[in-house]
GUTORVEX-375506 format. One record per residue (C-alpha): residue number from 1; chain; x negated, y, z negated. Coordinates in steps of 0.5 Angstrom, whole numbers, plus 2048, in hexadecimal, padded with zeros to 3 digits. Layout:
! residues N
num=NUM	cadena=A	xx=X	yy=Y	zz=Z
...
This chain:
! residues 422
num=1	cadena=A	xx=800	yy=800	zz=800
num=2	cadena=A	xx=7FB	yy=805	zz=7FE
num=3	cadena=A	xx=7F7	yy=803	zz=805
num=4	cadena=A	xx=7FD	yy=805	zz=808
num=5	cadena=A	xx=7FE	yy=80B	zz=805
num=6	cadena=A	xx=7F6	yy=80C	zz=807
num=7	cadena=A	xx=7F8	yy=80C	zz=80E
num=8	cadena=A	xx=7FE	yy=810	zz=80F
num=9	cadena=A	xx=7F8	yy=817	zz=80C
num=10	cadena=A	xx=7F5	yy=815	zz=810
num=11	cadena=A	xx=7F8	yy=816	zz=816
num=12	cadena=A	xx=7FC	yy=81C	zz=813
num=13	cadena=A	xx=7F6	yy=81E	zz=812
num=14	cadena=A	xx=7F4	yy=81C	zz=81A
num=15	cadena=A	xx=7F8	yy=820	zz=81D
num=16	cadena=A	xx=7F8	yy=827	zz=81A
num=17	cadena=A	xx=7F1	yy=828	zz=81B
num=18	cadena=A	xx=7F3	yy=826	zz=822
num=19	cadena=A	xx=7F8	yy=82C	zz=823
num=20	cadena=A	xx=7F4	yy=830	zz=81F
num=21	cadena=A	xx=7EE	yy=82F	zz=826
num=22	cadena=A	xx=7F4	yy=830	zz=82A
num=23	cadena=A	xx=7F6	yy=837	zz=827
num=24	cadena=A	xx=7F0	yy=83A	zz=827
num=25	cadena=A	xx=7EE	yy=837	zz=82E
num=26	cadena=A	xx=7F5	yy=83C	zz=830
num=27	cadena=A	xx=7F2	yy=841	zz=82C
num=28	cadena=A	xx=7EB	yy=842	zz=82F
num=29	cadena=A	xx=7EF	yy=841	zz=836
num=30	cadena=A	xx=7F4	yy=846	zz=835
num=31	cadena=A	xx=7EE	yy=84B	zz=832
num=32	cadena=A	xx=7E9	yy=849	zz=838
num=33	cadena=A	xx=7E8	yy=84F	zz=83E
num=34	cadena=A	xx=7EA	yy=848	zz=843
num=35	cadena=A	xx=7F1	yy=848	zz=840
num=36	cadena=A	xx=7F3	yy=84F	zz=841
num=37	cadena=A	xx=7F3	yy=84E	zz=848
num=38	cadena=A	xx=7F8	yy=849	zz=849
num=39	cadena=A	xx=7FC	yy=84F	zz=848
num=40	cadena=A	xx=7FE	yy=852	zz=84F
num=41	cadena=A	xx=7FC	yy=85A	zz=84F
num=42	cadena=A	xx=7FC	yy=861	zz=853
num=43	cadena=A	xx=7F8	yy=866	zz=853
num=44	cadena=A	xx=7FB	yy=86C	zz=852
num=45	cadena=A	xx=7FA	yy=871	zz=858
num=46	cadena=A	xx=7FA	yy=879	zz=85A
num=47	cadena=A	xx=7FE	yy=87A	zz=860
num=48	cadena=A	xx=804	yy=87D	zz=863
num=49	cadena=A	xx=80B	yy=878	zz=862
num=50	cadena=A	xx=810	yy=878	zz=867
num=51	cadena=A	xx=818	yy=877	zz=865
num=52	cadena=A	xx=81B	yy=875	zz=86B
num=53	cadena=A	xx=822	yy=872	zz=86C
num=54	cadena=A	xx=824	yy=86C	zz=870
num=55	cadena=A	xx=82A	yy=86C	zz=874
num=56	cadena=A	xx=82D	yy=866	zz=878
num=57	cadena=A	xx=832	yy=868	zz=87E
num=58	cadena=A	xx=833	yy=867	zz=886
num=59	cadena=A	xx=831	yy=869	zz=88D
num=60	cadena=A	xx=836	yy=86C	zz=890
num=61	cadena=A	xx=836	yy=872	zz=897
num=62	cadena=A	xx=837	yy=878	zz=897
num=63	cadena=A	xx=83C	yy=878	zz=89D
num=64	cadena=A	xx=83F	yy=872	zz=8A0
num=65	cadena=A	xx=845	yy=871	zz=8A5
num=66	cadena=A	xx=849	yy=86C	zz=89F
num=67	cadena=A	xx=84E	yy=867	zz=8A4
num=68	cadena=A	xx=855	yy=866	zz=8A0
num=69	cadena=A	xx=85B	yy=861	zz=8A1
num=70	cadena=A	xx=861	yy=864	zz=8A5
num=71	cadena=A	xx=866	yy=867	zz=8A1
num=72	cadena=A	xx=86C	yy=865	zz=8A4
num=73	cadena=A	xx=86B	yy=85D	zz=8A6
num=74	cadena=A	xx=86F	yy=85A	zz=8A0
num=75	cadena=A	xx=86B	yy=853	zz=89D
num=76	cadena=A	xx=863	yy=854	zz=89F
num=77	cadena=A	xx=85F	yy=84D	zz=89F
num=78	cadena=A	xx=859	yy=84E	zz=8A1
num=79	cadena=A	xx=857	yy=848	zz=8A7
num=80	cadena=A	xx=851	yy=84A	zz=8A9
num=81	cadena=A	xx=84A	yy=84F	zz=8A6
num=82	cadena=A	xx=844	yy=850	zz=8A9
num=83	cadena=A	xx=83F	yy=84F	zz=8A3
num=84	cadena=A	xx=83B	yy=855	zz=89F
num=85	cadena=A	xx=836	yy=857	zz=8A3
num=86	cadena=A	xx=837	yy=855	zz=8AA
num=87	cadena=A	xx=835	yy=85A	zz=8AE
num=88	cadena=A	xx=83B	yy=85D	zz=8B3
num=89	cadena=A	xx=83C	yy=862	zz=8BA
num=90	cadena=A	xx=842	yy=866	zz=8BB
num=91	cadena=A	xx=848	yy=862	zz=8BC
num=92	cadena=A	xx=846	yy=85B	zz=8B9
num=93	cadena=A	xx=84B	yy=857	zz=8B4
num=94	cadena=A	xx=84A	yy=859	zz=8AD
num=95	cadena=A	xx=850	yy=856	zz=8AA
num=96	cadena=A	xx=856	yy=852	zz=8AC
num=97	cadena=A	xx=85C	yy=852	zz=8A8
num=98	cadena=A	xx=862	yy=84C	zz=8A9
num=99	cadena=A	xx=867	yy=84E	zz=8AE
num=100	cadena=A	xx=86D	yy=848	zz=8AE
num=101	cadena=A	xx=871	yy=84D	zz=8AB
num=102	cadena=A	xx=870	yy=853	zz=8AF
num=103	cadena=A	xx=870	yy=850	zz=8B5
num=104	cadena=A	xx=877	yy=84C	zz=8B4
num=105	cadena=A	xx=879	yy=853	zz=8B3
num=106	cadena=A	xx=877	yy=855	zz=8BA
num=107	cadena=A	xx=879	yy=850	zz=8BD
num=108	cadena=A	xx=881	yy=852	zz=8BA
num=109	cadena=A	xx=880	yy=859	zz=8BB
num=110	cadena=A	xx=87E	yy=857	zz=8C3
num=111	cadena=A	xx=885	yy=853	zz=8C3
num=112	cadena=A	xx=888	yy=858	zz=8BF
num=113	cadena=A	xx=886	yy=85D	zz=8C4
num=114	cadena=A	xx=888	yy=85A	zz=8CA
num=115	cadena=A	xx=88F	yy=858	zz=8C7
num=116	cadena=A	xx=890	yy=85F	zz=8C6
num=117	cadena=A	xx=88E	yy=861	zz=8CE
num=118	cadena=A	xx=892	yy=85C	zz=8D0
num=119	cadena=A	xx=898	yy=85F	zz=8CC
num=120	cadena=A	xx=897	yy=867	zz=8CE
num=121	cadena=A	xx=897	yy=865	zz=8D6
num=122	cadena=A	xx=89D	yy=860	zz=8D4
num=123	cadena=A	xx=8A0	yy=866	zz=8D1
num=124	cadena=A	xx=89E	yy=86A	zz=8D7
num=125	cadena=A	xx=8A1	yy=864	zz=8DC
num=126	cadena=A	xx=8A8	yy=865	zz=8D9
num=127	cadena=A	xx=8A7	yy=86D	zz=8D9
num=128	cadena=A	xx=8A6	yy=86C	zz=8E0
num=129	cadena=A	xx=8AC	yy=867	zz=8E1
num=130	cadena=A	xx=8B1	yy=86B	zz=8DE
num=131	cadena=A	xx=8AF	yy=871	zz=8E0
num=132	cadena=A	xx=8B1	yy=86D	zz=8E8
num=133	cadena=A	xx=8B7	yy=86C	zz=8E5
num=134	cadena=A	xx=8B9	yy=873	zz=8E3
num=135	cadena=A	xx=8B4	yy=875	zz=8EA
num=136	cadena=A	xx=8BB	yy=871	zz=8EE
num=137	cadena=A	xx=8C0	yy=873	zz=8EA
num=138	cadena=A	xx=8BE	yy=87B	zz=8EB
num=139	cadena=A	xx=8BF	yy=87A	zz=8F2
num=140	cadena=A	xx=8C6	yy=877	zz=8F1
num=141	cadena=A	xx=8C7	yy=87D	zz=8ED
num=142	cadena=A	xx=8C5	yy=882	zz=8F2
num=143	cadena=A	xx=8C8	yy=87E	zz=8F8
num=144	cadena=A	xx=8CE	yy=87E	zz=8F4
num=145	cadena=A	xx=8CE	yy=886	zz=8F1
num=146	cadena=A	xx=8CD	yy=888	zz=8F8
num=147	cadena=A	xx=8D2	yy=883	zz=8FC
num=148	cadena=A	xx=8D7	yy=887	zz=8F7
num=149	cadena=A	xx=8D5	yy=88D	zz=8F8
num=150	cadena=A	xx=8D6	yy=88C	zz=901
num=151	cadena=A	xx=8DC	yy=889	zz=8FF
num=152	cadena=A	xx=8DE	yy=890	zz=8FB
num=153	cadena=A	xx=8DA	yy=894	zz=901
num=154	cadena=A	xx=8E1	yy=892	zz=907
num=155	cadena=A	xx=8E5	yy=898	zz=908
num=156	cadena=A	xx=8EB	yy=897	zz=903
num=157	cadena=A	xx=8F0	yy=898	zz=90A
num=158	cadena=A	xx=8EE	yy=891	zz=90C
num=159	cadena=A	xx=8EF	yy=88E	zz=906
num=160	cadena=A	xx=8F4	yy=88D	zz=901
num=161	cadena=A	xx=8F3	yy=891	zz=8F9
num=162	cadena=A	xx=8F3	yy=88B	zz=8F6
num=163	cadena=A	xx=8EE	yy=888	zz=8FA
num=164	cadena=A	xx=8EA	yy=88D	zz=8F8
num=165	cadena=A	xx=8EB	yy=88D	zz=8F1
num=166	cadena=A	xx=8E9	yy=887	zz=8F1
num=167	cadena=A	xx=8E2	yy=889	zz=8F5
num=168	cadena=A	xx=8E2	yy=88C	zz=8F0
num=169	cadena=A	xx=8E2	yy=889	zz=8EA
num=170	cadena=A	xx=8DE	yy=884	zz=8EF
num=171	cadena=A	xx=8D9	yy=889	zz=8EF
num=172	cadena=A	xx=8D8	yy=88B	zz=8E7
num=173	cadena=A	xx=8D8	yy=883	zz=8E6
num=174	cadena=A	xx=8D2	yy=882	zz=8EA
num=175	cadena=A	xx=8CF	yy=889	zz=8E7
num=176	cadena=A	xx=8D0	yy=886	zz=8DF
num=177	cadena=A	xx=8CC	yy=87F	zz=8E2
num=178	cadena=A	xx=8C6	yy=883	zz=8E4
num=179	cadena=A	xx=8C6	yy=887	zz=8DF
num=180	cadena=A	xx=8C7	yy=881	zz=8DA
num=181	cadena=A	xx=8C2	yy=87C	zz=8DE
num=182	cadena=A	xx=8BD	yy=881	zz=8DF
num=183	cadena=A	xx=8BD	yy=883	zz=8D7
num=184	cadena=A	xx=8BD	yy=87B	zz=8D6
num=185	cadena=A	xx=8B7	yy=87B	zz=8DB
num=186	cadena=A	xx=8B3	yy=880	zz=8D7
num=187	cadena=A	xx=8B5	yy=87C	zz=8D0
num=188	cadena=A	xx=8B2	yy=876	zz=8D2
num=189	cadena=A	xx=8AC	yy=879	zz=8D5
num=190	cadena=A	xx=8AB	yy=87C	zz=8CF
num=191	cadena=A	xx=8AC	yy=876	zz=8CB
num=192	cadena=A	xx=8A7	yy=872	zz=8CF
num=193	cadena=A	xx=8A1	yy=878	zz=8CF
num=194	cadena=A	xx=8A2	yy=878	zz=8C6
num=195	cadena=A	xx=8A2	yy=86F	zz=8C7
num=196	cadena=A	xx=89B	yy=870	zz=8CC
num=197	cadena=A	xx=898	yy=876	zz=8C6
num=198	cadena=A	xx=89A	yy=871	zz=8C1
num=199	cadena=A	xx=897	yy=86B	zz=8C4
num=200	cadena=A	xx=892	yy=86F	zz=8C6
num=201	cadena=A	xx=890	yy=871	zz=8BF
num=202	cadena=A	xx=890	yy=86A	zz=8BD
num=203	cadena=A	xx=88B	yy=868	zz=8C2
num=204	cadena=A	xx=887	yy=86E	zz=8C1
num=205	cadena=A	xx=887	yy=86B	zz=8B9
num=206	cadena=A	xx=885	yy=865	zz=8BB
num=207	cadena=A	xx=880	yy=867	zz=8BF
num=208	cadena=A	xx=87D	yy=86B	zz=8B9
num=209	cadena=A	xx=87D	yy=865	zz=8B6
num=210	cadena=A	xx=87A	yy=861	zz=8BB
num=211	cadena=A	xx=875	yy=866	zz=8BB
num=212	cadena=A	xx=873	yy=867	zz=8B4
num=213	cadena=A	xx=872	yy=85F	zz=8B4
num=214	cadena=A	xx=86E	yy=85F	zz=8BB
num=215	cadena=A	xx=86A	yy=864	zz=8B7
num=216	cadena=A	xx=869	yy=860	zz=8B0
num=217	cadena=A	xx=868	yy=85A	zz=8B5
num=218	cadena=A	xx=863	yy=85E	zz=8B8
num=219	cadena=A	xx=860	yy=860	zz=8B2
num=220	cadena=A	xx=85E	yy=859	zz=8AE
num=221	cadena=A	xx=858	yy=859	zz=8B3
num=222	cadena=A	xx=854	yy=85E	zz=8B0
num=223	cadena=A	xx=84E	yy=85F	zz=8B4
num=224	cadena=A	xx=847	yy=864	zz=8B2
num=225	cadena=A	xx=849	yy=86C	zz=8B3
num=226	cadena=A	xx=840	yy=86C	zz=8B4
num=227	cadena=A	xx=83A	yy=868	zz=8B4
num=228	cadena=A	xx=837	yy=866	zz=8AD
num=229	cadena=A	xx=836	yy=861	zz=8A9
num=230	cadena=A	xx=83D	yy=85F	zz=8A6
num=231	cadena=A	xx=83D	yy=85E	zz=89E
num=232	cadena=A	xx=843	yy=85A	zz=89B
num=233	cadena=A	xx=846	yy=85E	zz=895
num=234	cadena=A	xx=848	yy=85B	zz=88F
num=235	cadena=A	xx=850	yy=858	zz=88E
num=236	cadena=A	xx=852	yy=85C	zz=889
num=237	cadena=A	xx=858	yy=857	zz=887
num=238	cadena=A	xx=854	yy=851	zz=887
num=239	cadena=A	xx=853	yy=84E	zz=881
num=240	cadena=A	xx=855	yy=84E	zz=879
num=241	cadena=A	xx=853	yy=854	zz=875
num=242	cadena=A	xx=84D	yy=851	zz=873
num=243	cadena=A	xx=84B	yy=84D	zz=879
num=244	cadena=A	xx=845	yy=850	zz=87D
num=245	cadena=A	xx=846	yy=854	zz=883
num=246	cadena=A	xx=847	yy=851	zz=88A
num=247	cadena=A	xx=847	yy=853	zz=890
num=248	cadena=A	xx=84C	yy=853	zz=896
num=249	cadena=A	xx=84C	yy=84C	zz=899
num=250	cadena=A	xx=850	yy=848	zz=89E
num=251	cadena=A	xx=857	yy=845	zz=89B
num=252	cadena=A	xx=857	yy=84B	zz=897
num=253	cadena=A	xx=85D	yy=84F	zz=897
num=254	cadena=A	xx=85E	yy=857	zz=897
num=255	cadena=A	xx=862	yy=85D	zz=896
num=256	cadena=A	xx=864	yy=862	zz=89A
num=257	cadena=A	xx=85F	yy=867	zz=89B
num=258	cadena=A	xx=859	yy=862	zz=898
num=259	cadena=A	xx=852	yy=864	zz=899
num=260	cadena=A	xx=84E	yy=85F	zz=89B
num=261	cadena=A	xx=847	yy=860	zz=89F
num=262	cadena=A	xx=843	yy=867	zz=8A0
num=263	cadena=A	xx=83E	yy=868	zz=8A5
num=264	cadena=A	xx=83A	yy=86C	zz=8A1
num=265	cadena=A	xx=836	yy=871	zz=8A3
num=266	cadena=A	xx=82E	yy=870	zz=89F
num=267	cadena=A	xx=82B	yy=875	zz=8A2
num=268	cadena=A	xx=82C	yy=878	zz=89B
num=269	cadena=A	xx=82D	yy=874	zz=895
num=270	cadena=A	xx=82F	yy=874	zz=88E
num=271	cadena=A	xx=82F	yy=871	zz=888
num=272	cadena=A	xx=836	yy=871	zz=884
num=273	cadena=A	xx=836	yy=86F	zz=87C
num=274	cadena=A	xx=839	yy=871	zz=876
num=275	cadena=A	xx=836	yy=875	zz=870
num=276	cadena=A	xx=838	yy=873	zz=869
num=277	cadena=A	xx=83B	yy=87A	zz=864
num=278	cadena=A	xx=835	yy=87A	zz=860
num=279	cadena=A	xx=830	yy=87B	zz=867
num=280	cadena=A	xx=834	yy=880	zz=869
num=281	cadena=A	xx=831	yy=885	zz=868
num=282	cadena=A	xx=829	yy=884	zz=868
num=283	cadena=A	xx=82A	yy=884	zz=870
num=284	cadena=A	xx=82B	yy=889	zz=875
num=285	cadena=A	xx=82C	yy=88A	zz=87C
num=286	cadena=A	xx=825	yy=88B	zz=880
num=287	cadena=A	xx=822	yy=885	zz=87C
num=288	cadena=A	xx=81D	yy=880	zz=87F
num=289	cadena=A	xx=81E	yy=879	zz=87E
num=290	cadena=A	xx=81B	yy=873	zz=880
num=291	cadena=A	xx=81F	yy=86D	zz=882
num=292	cadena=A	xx=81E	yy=866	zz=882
num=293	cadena=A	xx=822	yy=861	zz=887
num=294	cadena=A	xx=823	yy=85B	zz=885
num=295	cadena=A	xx=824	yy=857	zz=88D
num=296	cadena=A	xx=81E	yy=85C	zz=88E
num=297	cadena=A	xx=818	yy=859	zz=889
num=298	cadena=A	xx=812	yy=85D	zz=889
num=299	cadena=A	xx=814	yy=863	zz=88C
num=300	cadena=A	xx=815	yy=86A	zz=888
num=301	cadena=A	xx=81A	yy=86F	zz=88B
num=302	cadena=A	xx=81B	yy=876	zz=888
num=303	cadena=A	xx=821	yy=879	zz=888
num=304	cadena=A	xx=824	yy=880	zz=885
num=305	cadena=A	xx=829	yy=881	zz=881
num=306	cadena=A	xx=82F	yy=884	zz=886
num=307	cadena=A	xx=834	yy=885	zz=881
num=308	cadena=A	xx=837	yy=883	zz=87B
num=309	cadena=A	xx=83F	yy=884	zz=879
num=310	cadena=A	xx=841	yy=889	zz=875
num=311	cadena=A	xx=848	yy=885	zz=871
num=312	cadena=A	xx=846	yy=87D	zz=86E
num=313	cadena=A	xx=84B	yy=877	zz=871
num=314	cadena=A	xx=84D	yy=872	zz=86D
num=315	cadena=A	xx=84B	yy=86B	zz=86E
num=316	cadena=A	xx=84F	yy=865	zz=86C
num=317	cadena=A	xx=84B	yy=85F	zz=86F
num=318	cadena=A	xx=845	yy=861	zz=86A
num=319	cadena=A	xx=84A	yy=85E	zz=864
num=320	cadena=A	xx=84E	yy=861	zz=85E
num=321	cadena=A	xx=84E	yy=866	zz=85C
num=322	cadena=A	xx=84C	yy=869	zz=864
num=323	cadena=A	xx=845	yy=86D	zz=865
num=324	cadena=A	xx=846	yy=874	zz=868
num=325	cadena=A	xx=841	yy=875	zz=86E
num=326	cadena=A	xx=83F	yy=87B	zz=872
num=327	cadena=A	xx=83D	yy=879	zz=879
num=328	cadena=A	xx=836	yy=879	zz=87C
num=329	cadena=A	xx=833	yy=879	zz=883
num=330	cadena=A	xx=82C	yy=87A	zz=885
num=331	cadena=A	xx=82A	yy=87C	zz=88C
num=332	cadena=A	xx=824	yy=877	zz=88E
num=333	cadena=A	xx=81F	yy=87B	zz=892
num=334	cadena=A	xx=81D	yy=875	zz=896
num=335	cadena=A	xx=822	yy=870	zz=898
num=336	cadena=A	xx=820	yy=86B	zz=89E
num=337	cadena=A	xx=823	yy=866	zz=8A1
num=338	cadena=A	xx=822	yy=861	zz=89B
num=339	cadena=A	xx=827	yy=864	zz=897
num=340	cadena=A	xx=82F	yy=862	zz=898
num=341	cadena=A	xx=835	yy=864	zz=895
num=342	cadena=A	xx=837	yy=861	zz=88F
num=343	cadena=A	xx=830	yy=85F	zz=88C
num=344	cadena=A	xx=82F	yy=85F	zz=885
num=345	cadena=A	xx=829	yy=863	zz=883
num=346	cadena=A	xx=826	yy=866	zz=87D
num=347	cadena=A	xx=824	yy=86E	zz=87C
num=348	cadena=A	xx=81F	yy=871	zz=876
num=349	cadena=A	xx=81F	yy=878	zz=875
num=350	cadena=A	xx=81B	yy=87C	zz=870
num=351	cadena=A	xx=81E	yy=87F	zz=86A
num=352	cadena=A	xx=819	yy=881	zz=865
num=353	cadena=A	xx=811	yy=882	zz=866
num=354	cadena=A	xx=80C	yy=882	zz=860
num=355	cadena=A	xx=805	yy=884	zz=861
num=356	cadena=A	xx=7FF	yy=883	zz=85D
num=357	cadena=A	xx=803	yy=87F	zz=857
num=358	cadena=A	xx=801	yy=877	zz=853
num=359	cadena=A	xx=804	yy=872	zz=856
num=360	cadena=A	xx=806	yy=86C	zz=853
num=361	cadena=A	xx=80B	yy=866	zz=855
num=362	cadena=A	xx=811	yy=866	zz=853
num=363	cadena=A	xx=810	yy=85F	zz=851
num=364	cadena=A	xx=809	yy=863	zz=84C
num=365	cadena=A	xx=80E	yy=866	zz=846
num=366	cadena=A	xx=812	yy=863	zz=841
num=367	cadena=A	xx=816	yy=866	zz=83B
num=368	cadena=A	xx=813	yy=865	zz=834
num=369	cadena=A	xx=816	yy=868	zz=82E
num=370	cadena=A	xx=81B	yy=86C	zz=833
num=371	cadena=A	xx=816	yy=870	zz=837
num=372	cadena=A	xx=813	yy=86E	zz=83D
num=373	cadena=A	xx=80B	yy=86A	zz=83C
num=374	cadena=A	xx=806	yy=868	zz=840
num=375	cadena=A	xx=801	yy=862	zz=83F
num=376	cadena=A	xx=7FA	yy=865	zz=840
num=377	cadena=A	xx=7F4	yy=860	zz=841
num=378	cadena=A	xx=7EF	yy=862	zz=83C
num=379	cadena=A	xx=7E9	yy=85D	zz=83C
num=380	cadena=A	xx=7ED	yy=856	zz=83A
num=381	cadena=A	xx=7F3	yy=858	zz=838
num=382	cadena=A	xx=7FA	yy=85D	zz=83A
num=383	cadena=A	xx=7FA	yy=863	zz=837
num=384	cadena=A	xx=802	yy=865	zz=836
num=385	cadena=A	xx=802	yy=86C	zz=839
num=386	cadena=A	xx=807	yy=871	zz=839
num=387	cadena=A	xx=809	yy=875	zz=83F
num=388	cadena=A	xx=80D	yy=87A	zz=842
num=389	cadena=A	xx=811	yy=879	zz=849
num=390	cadena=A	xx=811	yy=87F	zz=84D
num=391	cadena=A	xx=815	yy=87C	zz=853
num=392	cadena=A	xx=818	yy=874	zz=854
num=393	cadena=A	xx=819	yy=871	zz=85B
num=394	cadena=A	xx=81B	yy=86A	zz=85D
num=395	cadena=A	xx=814	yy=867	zz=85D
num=396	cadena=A	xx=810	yy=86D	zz=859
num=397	cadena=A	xx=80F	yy=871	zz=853
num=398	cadena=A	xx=80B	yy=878	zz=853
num=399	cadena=A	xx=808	yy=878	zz=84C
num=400	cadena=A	xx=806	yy=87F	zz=849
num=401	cadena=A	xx=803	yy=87D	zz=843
num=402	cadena=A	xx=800	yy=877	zz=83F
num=403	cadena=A	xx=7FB	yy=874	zz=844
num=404	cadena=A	xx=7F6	yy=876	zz=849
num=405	cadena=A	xx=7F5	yy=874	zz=851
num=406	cadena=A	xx=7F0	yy=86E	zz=851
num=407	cadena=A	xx=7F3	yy=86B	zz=84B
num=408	cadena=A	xx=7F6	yy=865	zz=84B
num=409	cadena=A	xx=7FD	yy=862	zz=849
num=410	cadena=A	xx=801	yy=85C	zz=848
num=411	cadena=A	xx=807	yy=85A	zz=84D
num=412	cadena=A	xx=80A	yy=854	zz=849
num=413	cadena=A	xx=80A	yy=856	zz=841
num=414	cadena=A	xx=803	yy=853	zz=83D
num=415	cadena=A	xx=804	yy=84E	zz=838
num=416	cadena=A	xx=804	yy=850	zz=831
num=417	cadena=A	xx=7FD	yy=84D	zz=82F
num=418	cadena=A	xx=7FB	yy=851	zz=835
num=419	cadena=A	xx=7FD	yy=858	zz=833
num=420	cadena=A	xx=7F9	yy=85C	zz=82F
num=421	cadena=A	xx=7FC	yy=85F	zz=828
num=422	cadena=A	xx=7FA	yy=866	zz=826
């Protein structure tokens, strides 16, 4: 039993010495100039700190001819659509629009029409009858009219007075018939003049009609105002509310009116963005800017700003509650046929200039006690320096006290054996 309890003291004992070596092996470690540099450092610089601001927006032209749906076609499918980029000549076929519908209506207004040109030259033909029919009895009128008045004109001796009484009644009857037939004429005459103007009236209305479909037939053929490059547009009602944007595509349907391509004119280019409230003011008209286009890589084109608006627009797509933006574009001063409308492209503008300052990374300051610090190397250990910051930037900080250019500082805060105690 007491050989036992020997053994236990031992090993007890065994151990402790053990963790005691390894303690102060990671005390002389930790105390050693080699360990201080596994901690990442900067040096602290004297230069000029530059705060730009980046902005992600899209190519676009100054001027394009824009090609729209028709406004009067009804149901617009598209069936055909010559791809984004392709290059066109006046008079090519951009789109084509579903004509069944359309054309059925011409094919109606075309029967309809010739019915109604056959209906006025019926009417016509039975003016042309009757006016025949009132043509002979006016000529029996009149040859009865003047029979009685020959049979009135024999001398009254040759003639018994009451044969010519009756001559004369003859001759009033004849007279009242023609007066009568020849006022039946003008009536049936002007009847059937107010029947050929009606029909007429219902012709010219189809042939409108007629008209105005031929013209919406004609007009789901959309054909290219000018030569350029056609450029697809965006269909504004395609997709949900949080699905990406989709441009115009074959299958699609269209409203009246609907823009669907551009012929963009890239002799002139811009950039268009959106600038958040709080930017608002450190921009101005006249800036210079450099732009950065992502299906351009490599190239820097330079830009200006052209203008910014005076009234904020609210954006509902960037969530609750909605951003309120101002609307920025940027006139790049060199274009070139790389660039296409529509592109996606990022623009840096500076907003602020230091020159002369210290500069750390933003990265190099920490917050002990409540104010801002720097680990300052000295020798083997990190000196927690405070400091005073004159201006912060995304990635950068002017530092106007507490360390000196040349001076080294942490970027990751040191291990507490490794920072130096006052």
């Amino acid at each position: 039993m007491w050989r036992n309890s020997g053994r236990v003291a031992t090993s007890v004992l065994w151990v402790l010495g053990v963790a005691t070596v390894a303690l102060a092996v990671i005390g002389f470690l930790a105390m050693s100039p080699q360990a201080a540099t596994d901690v990442p450092t900067t040096e602290v610089i004297r230069g000029a700190m530059v705060e730009t601001l980046e902005l992600r927006g899209e190519i676009r032209p100054i001027r394009s001819l824009v090609v729209n749906a028709p406004m009067r076609s009804g149901e617009l499918q598209i069936v055909h659509l010559i791809a984004s980029g392709t290059t066109v000549d006046v008079g090519d076929v951009i789109v084509q629009f579903d004509d069944t519908s359309v054309r059925q209506s011409v094919q109606e207004g075309e029967s309809e029409l010739e019915q109604a040109e056959a209906e006025i030259e019926q009417a016509r033909a039975e003016g042309r009858i009757r006016d025949e029919e009132h043509r002979t009895a006016l000529l029996t009128a009149q040859y009865d009219v003047e029979r009685a008045r020959l049979d009135m004109a024999v001398p009254t001796r040759l003639v018994a007075r009451l044969d010519l009484e009756r001559a004369k009644l003859a001759f009033a009857d004849a007279t009242q018939r023609l007066a009568e037939e020849e006022s039946k004429a003008r009536a049936d005459r002007a009847a059937t003049e107010t029947d050929v103007q009606s029909r007429e009236r219902a012709r010219d209305k189809v042939a409108d009609d007629l008209a105005r479909a031929r013209q919406s037939l004609a007009g789901l053929v959309i054909r290219a105002p000018a030569a350029g490059t056609i450029h697809i547009l965006v269909n504004g009602r395609g997709g949900g509310p949080f699905g990406s944007r989709q441009v115009f595509r074959e299958g699609d349907r269209a409203w009246p009116g609907a823009p669907i391509a551009e012929l963009p004119d890239l002799s002139e280019i811009l950039l268009t963005s959106k600038l958040e409230e709080e930017d608002r003011g450190r921009l101005r008209t006249g800036q210079t800017a450099t732009v950065r286009v992502d299906a351009v890589p490599g190239r820097e084109f330079h830009a200006t700003v052209d203008h910014i608006s005076v009234l904020a627009r609210v954006d509902f797509s960037s969530g609750f509650p909605p951003a309120r933006n101002f609307d920025l574009r940027l006139r790049l001063d060199d274009g070139g046929a790389a660039l296409r409308p529509g592109m996606s492209a990022t623009a840096r503008l500076v907003v602020d200039r230091l020159d002369d300052v210290l500069k750390i990374p933003a990265q190099a300051v920490f917050t002990v006690g409540g104010r801002p610090v720097a680990y300052r190397l000295v020798g083997s250990r990190f000196e927690p320096v405070p400091i005073d910051i004159a201006k912060r930037t995304g990635d950068e900080v002017a530092v106007s006290n507490g360390v000196v250019a040349g001076d080294r500082v942490a970027t990751v805060e040191p291990p507490v054996a490794m920072i130096a105690r006052p």
